[in-house]
C-alpha positions as CSV (number, residue, x, y, z in Angstrom):
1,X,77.8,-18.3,-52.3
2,X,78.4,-15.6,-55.2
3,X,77.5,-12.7,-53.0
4,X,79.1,-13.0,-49.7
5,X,82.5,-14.1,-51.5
6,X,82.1,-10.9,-53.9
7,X,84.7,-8.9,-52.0
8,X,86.8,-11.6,-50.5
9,X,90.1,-10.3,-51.6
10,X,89.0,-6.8,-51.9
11,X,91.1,-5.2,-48.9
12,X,93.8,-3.5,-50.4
13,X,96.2,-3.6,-47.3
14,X,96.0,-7.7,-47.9
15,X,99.1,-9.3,-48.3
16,X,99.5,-12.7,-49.8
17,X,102.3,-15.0,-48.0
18,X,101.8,-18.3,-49.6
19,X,100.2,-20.6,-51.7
20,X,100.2,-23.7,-53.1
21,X,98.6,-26.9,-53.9
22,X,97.7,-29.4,-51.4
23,X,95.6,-33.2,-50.4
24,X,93.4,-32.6,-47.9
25,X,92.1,-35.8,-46.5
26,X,88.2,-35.9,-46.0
27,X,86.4,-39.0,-44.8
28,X,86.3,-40.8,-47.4
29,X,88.3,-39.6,-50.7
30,X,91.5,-37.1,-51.0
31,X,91.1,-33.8,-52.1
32,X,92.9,-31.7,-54.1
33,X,92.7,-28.4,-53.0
34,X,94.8,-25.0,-53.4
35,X,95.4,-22.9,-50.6
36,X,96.0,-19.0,-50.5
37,X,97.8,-18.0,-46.9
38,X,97.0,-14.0,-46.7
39,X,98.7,-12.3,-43.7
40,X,95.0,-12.2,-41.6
41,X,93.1,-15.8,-43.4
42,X,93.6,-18.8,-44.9
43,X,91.8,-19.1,-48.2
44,X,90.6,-23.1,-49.1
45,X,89.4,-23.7,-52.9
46,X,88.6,-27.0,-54.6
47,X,90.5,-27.3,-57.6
48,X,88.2,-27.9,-61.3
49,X,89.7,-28.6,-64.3
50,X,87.7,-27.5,-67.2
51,X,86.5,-30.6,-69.5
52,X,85.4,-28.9,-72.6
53,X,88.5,-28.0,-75.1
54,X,88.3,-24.8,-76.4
55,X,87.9,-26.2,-80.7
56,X,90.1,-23.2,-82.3
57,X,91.2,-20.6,-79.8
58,X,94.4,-20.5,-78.0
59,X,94.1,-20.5,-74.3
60,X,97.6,-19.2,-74.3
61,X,96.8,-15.9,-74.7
62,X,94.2,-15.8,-72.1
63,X,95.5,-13.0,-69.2
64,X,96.3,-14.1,-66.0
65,X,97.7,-12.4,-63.2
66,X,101.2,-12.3,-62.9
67,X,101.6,-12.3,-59.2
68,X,100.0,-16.0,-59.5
69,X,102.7,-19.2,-59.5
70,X,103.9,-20.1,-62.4
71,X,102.2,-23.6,-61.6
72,X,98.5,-21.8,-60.9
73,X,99.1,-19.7,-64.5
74,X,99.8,-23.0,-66.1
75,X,96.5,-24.4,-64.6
76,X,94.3,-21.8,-65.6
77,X,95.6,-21.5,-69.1
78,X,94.8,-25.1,-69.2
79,X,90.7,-24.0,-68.6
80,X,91.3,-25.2,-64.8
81,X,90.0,-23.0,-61.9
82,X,89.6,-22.6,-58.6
83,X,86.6,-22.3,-56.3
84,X,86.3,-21.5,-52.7
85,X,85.5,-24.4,-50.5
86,X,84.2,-22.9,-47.5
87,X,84.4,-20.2,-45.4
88,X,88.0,-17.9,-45.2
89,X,89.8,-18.8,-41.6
90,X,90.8,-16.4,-39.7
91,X,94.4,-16.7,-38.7
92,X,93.4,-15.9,-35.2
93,X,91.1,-18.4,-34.7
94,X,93.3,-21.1,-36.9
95,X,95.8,-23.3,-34.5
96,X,98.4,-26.2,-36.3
97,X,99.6,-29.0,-35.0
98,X,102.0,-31.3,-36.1
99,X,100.7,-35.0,-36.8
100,X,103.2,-38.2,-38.0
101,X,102.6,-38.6,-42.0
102,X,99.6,-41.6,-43.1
């Protein structure tokens, strides 16, 4: 939902650890999501690529934050982006377990 999501990342003592692009497995299709690892949640968003070319305008030039990965940059020049799957984890509620690759 727009509104509860509207601050999300608006702490300004957040740090982000890690990111990156992942397959998360639902029941019955593969996802592909992105993942933002902040030092107190995990941040899940479906990744959307934007089918509509843009006729004349270069999307080179559009600004993107330079703290992103190369890789997301890329993606978002591109007209892809990113929305929030569900709800942020909290890393103290999160536990990981190692499973033998499908």
């Amino acid at each position: 939902k727009e509104n509860s999501s509207e601050n999300i990342l608006s702490s300004a003592n957040r740090l982000l650890l890690h990111e990156g692009r992942l397959t998360l497995a639902e029941s019955t299709r593969l996802l592909d999501v992105y993942l933002f690892l902040f030092d107190d949640f995990l941040l899940i968003t479906k990744i959307k690529r934007n089918k509509k070319k843009y006729g004349g305008s270069d999307t080179s030039l559009i600004p993107v934050c330079p703290s992103l990965t190369p890789e997301l940059q890329a993606f978002i020049r591109e007209g892809g982006f990113c929305t929030v799957l569900d709800q942020p984890i909290p890393l103290d509620r999160l536990i990981l377990k190692n499973i033998d690759p499908v």
